[in-house]
C-alpha positions in Angstrom: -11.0 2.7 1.1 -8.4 3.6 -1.4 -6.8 1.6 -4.1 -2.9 1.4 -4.0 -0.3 -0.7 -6.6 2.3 -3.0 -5.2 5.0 -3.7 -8.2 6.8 -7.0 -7.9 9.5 -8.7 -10.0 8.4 -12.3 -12.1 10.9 -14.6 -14.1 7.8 -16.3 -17.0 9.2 -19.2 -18.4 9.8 -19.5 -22.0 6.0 -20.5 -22.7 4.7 -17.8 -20.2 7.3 -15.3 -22.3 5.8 -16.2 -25.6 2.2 -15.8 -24.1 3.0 -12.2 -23.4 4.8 -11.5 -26.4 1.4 -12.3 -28.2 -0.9 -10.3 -25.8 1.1 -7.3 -25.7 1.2 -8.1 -29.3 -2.6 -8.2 -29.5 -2.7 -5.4 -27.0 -0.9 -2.9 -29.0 -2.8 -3.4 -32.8 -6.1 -3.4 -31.0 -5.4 0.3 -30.1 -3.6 1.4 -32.7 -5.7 -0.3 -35.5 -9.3 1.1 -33.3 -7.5 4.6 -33.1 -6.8 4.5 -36.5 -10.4 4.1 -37.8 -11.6 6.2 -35.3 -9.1 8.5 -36.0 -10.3 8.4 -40.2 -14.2 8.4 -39.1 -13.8 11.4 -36.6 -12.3 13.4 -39.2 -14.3 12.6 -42.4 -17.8 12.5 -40.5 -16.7 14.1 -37.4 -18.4 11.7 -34.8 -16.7 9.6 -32.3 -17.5 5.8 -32.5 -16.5 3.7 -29.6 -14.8 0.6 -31.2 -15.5 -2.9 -29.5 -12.5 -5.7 -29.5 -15.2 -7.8 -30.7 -15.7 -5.8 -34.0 -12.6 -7.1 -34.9 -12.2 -10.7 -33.5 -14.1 -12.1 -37.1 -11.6 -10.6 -39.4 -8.5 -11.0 -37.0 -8.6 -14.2 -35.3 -5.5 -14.1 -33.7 -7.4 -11.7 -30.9 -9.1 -14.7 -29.6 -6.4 -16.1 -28.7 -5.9 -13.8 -25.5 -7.3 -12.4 -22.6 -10.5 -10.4 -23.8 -10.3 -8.5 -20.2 -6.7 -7.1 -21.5 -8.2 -5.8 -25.1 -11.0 -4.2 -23.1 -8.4 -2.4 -20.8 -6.8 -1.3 -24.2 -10.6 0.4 -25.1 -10.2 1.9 -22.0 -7.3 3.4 -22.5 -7.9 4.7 -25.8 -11.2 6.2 -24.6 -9.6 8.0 -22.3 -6.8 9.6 -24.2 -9.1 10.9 -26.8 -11.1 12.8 -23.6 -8.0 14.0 -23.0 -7.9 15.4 -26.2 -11.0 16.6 -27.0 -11.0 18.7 -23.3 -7.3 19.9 -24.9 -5.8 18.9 -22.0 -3.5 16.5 -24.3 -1.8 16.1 -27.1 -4.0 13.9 -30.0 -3.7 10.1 -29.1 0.1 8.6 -30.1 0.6 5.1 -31.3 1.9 2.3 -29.4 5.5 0.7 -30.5 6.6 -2.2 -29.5 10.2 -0.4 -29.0 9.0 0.6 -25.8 8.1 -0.7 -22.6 5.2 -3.2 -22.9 2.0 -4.0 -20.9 -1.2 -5.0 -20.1 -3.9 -4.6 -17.6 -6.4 -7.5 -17.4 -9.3 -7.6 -14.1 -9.2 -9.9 -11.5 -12.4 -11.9 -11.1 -11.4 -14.4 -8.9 -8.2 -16.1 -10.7 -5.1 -14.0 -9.4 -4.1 -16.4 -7.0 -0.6 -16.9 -5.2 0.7 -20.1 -4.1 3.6 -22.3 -2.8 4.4 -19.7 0.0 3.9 -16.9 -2.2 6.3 -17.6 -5.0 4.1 -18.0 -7.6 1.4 -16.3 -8.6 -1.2 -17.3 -11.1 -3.2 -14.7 -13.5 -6.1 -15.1 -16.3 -4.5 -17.8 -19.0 -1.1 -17.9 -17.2 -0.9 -19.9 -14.2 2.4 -20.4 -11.7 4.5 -17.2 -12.5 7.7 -17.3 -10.1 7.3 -14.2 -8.7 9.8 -11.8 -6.4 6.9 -10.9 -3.3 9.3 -8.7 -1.3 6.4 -7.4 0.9 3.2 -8.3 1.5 -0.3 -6.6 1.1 -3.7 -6.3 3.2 -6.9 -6.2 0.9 -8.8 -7.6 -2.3 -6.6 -7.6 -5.8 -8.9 -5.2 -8.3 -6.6 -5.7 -11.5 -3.4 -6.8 -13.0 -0.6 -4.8 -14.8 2.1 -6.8 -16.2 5.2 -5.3 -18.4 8.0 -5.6 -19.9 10.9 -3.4 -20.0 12.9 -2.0 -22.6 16.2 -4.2 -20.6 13.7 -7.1 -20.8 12.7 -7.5 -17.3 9.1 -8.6 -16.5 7.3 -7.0 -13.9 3.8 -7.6 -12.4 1.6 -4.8 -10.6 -1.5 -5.6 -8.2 -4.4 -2.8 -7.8 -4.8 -3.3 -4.5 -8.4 -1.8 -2.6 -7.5 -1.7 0.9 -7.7 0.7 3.9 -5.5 3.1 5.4 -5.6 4.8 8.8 -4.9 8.8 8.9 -1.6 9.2 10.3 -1.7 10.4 13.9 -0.1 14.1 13.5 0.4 17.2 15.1 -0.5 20.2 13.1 2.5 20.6 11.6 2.5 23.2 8.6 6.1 23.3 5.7 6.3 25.1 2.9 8.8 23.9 -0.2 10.6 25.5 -2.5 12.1 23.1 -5.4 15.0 24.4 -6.7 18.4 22.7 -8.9 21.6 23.2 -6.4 19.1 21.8 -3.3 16.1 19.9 -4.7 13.9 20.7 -1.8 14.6 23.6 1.0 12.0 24.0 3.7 10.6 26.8 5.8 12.5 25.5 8.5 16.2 26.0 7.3 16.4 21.7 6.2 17.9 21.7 3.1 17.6 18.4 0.8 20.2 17.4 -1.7 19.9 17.0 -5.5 21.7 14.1 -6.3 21.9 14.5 -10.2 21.4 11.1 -10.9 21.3 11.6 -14.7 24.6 14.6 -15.0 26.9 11.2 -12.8 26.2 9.0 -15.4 25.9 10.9 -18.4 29.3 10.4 -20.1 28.6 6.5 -19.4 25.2 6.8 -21.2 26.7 8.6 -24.0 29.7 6.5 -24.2 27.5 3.4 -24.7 24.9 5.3 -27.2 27.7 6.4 -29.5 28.5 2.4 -29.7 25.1 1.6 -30.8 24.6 4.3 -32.8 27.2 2.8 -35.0 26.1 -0.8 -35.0 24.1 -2.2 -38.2 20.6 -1.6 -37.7 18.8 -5.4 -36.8 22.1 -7.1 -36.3 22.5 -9.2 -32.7 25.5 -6.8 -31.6 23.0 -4.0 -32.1 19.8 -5.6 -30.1 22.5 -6.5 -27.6 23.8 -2.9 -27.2 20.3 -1.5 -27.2 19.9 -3.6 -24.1 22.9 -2.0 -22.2 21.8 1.2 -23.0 18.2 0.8 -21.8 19.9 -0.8 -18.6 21.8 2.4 -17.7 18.1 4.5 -18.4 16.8 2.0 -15.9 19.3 2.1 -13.2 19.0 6.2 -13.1 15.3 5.9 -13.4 15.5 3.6 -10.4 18.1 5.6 -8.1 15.9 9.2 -8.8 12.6 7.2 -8.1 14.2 5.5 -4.4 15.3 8.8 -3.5 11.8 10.7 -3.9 9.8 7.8 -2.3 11.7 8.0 0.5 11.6 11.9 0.6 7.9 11.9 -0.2 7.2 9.7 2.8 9.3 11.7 5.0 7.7 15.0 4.5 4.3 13.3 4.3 4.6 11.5 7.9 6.1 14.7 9.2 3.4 17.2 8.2 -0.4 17.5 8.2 -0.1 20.8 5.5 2.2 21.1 2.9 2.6 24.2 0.9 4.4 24.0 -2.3 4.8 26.3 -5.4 2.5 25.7 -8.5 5.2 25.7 -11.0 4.5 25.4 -14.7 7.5 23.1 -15.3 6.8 22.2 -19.3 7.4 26.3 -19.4 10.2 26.1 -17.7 11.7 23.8 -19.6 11.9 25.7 -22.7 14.8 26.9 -21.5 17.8 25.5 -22.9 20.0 25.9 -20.5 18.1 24.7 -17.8 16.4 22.2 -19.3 18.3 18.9 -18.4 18.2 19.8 -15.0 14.9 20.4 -14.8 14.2 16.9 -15.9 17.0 15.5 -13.4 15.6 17.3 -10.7 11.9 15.6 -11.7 10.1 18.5 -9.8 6.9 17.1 -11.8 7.5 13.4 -10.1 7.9 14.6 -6.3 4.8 16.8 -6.5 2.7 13.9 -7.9 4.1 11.7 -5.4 3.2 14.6 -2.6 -0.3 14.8 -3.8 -1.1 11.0 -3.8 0.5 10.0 -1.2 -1.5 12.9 0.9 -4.8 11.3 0.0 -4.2 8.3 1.6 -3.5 9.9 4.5 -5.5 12.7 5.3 -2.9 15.4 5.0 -3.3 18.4 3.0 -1.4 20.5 0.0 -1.8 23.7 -1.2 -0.4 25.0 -4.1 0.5 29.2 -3.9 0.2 30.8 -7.2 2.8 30.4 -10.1 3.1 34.6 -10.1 3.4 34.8 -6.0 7.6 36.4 -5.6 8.0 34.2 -3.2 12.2 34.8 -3.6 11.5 38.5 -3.5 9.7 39.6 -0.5 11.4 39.4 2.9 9.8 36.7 5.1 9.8 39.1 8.6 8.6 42.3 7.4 7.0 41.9 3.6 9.5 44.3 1.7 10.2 43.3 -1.9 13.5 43.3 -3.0 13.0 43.1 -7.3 17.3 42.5 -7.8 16.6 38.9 -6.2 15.4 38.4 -9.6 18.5 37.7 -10.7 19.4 33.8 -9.6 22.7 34.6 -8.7 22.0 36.4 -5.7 21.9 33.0 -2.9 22.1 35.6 0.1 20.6 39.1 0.2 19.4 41.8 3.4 16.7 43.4 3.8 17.4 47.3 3.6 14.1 47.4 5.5 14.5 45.6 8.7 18.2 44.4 8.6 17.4 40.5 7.8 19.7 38.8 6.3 18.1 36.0 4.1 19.2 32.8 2.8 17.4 33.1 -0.8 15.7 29.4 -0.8 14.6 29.3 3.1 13.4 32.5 2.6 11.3 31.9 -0.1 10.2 28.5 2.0 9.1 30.5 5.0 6.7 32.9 2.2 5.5 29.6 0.3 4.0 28.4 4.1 2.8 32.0 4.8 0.8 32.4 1.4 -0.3 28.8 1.7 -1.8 29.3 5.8 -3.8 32.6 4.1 -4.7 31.2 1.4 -6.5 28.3 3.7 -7.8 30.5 5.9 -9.5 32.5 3.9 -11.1 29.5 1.8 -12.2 28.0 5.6 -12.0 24.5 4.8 -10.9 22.6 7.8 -7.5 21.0 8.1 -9.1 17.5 8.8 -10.1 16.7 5.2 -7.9 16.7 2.2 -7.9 20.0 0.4 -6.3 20.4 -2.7 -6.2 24.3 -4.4 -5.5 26.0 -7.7 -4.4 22.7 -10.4 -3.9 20.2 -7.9 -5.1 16.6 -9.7 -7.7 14.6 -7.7 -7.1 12.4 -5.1 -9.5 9.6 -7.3 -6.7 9.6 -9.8 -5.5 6.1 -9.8 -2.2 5.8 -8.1 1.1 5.5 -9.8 2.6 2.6 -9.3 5.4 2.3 -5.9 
């Protein structure tokens, strides 16, 4: 069994808007009021006190007024980012603002329900939500996320526990190597285009932030402005995430074993220069998508070491060639065996061959998922499709 989210569009009516104004309004000073006190005990008594929603609900009333399952989520949340922190795998716990996207997560114990041919469905305290079902999903509903964008859509996604069937593979072994000019070129010549999403509409984004940067803060022109803008974030958001789904998918359903690079991409984004189209490119994104997607269906990655010269060493005979260092050379021969070497396919074909040695030597067998070096768990919950 494995738990999956299915993201839908709803269109709330004015009363169901005004209902999730409140809980998200709710939501958000729950944790930011708990992680402030427990923020202020921590550090003058240097314990951690797990703070109830019900600690609260006598002094603050208002919190009744909403799902309790949604404030408890919220305790959750906060719980777990101050793990985070205290393993210093994160950054301390930030505050929630209402400037950005807003949601909640509430359980389902019986009352998501959909009706009238699947156009509506009904959650804890809000009943008949039109709702955009634009596919349909096989198992029981576990929880409810829904949001709000920063464009003012409202979306609703269902934890779904359901199972999934292996896919029925050869094994078929890639290796990857991410890079800016091609996204994705693998060990067997295919090379996969970056489409730049955010460079083609950058002078449109900056165009429209320059107009709101020079409208009166809280004025109506300004909100409106602020809309347009988040619009244009939303439709390059969108375009990027379409595109890696569908590559995701395709390289999952193609290959039992997957060897990518473990690169440290906050690092590489230090760099000035290459900075923006680091984030374009969202290396980060595809991997994560990789890595879930590959434990719902039995096939396996492997990450090869951040410090393997993958560009360097010629794939046939092993000879490393240290001026490949510099990123300008694209095609190079060997002066040992006479190969001549597209630089990103060549580096492919050493990814697959590092990744194949480093599973044989571990000996797991390809059947089972096998994750190496910082690859997350497969029990992470799922981002959301």
């Amino acid at each position: 069994m494995i738990r999956k989210a299915y993201k839908y569009r709803i269109y709330p009516n004015k009363l169901q808007r005004e209902y999730f104004a409140k809980v998200f309004g709710c939501v958000r000073f729950f944790y930011n009021k708990s992680l402030s006190d427990t923020s202020e005990l921590y550090k003058s008594k240097g314990i951690f006190k797990n703070i109830t929603p019900a600690s609260y609900k006598e002094d603050y009333q208002f919190l009744k007024e909403v799902d309790s399952l949604a404030l408890c989520n919220a305790q959750l949340n906060r719980n777990t980012a101050f793990k985070s922190f205290f393993k210093k795998q994160n950054a301390f716990p930030k505050y929630k603002s209402k400037r950005n996207d807003q949601s909640y997560t509430t359980n389902n114990q019986g009352s998501v329900k959909f009706s009238i041919n699947d156009r509506y469905i009904s959650i804890p305290k809000c009943s008949r939500i039109r709702i955009k079902k634009h596919r349909d999903f096989y198992g029981e509903i576990k929880s409810v996320t829904v949001s709000k964008t920063t464009d003012g859509k409202y979306y609703i996604s269902l934890l779904v526990e359901e199972e999934t069937q292996p896919i029925n593979l050869m094994d078929n072994a890639i290796g990857l190597d991410l890079g800016i000019k091609d996204l994705i070129v693998d060990s067997n010549g295919n090379k996969y285009k970056n489409h730049k999403y955010l460079s083609k509409s950058l002078n449109k984004l900056a165009k429209e932030q320059r107009k709101l940067s020079h409208m009166e803060k809280g004025s109506s022109n300004r909100n409106k402005q602020r809309i347009i803008v988040a619009r244009i974030h939303r439709y390059i958001n969108n375009q990027r995430n379409d595109y890696l789904h569908k590559l995701s998918k395709k390289i999952i359903d193609e290959n039992q074993i997957i060897c990518i690079e473990d690169l440290k991409v906050k690092n590489m984004e230090q760099d000035h220069k290459l900075a923006r189209s680091i984030v374009d490119a969202s290396w980060s994104r595809f991997v994560s998508m990789l890595i879930y997607k590959a434990s719902w269906y039995g096939n396996m990655i492997i990450k090869v070491p951040t410090n393997y010269a993958s560009s360097q060493l010629c794939s046939l005979c092993g000879y490393q060639n240290k001026e490949v260092k510099n990123l300008k050379i694209r095609k190079w021969t060997c002066p040992e065996c006479g190969s001549v070497h597209d630089r990103d396919t060549n580096a492919a074909k050493n990814i697959l061959s590092k990744g194949i040695e480093m599973l044989t030597k571990d000996g797991t067998h390809p059947d089972s998922l096998f994750m190496l070096g910082s690859l997350e768990s497969s029990s992470k919950k799922p981002p959301l499709l």
